[in-house]
Residue, then its C-alpha position, 0 to 999 in steps of 0.5 A: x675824224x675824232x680819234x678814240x682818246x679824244x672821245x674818251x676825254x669828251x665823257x670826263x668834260x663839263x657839258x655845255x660849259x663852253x662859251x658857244x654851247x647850245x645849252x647856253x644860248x643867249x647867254x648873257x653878254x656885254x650890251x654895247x657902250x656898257x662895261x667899256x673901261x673894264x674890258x679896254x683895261x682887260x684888253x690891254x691886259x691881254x696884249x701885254x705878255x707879261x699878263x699870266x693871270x686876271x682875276x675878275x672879282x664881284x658880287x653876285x649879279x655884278x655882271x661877271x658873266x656877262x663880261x666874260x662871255x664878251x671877252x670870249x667872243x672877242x678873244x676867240x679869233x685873235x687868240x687859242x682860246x679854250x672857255x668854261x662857264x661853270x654853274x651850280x647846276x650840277x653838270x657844270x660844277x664838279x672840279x675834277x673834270x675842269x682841267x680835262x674840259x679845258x684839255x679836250x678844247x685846246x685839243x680841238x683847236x692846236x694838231x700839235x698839242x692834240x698829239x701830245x695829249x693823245x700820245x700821253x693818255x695812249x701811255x696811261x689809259x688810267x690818266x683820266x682818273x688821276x689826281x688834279x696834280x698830275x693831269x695839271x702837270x701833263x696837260x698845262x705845264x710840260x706841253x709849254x714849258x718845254x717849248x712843245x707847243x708854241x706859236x706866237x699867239x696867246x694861249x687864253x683861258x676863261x674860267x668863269x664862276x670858278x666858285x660855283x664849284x661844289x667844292x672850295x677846296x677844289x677851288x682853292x686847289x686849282x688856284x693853286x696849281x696855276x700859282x705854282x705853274x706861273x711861278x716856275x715857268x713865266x715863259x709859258x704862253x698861257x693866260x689864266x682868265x678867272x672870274x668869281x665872287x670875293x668870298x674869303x677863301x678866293x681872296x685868299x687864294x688870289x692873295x698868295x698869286x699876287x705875293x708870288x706871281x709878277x703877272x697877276x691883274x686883279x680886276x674888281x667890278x665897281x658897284x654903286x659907281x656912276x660907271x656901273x649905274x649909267x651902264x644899268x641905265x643903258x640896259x634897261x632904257x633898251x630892254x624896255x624898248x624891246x618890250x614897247x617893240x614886242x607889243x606895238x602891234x597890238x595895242x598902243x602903248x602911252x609914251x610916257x611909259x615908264x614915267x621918268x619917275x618909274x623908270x628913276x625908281x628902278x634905276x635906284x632900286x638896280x643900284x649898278x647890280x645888273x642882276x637886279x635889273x636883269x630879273x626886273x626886265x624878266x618879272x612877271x609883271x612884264x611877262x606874264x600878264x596881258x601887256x595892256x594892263x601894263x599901262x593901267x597899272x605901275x610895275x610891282x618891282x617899281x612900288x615903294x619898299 
């Protein structure tokens, strides 16, 4: 039975930002064969123990998302894994509930480290209002650094779109504290997992973990590589099966639908960004007017710019 302290946390966390929350059905994910090399070298980060701290950067729509909603799935039942994908939508970006969301799930998941974050809150019935420093301390530092919460298993942290915070300070701040916690306790088994766009001031930030922490990865997300347009490929080749399927029992679709000339323009107008071809697959032009006219006529995304 969930004790009152925890329900107290679960008012200060992020709704819906975990990687199985309802209000992230099908979210988006790795389609197999795709992103191969960089989560092969994200896995083999994972297992090295050294790893204290992956920094996932790209541009917007370079598939970050989707990258980390696979690694979660993967990580979930080989590691202690709490997850956040954080939003611009406003219950999904304030940073002063970051930590206790990650808290609340590690809580969940581990008796040992629940007892502690219930023990602690019971001292302090203010803990939930205090500043990022402190509850960092209470929550990520002394439960691991002083051995009172180990096993032999990973302790993973996915923190996906941690610029989508509305604050950059905040950002940088939480950044930070993870630097500062590595750097004076390597032995913890936490692992930061962290993804975002390379804008200055994450560059910055990441910047001064790689000058001080042994265990920091930075993996970058390639685009306009052959992996990255082959891997758009893969995907639009199998949504457009999905639309040819969705349709075949009612009307008869030509076969050459798309051409190969279309489907080399789209592909080229993609550029390896999946976002792009992510909004292409879901224009109107696919689904919002009859299906027939999608024969009689070539997609507008698909029409000379």
């Amino acid at each position: 039975m969930i004790s009152e302290v925890l329900r107290d946390m679960l008012r200060h966390t992020l709704p819906g930002a975990r990687y199985n929350s309802l209000a992230r059905d099908t979210p988006p994910r790795c389609l197999p064969g795709t992103r191969v090399h960089i989560l092969e070298d994200i896995d083999a980060r994972i297992r090295d123990k050294d790893t204290r701290i992956i920094w996932l950067q790209g541009p917007a729509g370079s598939g970050k998302s989707a990258i980390m909603q696979t690694l979660a799935e993967v990580q979930s039942s080989c590691t202690v894994l709490t997850t956040l994908f954080l939003s611009r939508d406003h219950e999904r970006n304030d940073p002063k509930k970051i930590l206790i969301s990650l808290a609340y799930s590690f809580a969940i998941l581990d008796p040992t480290y629940r007892q502690l974050v219930e023990e602690r809150i019971a001292l302090d019935p203010d803990f939930l209002s205090l500043c990022m420093d402190e509850q960092f301390k209470c929550l990520f530092v002394e439960p691991f650094a002083h051995r009172i919460v180990w096993d032999a298993r990973r302790w993973v942290i996915i923190l996906d779109g941690l610029d989508e915070c509305r604050d950059e300070e905040d950002q940088c701040r939480i950044v930070d504290l993870i630097r500062n916690s590595i750097h004076l306790h390597p032995q913890s088994p936490l692992l930061w997992i962290i993804s975002s766009r390379p804008d200055t001031h994450m560059m910055a930030s990441f910047s001064r973990v790689k000058d001080c922490v042994t265990g920091f990865w930075e993996q970058e997300i390639p685009i306009g590589s052959l992996d990255a347009s082959e891997d758009v490929n893969r995907y639009l080749h199998a949504e457009l099966a999905k639309i040819r399927e969705l349709h075949c029992k009612w009307i008869t679709a030509p076969p050459s639908w798309p051409s190969d000339e279309e489907f080399l323009r789209l592909s080229q107008l993609s550029s390896g960004f999946f976002g792009f071809a992510s909004s292409a697959m879901k224009h109107d032009i696919f689904t919002r007017i009859p299906f027939e006219s999608k024969w009689r006529s070539r997609p507008r995304v698909l029409d000379p710019v």
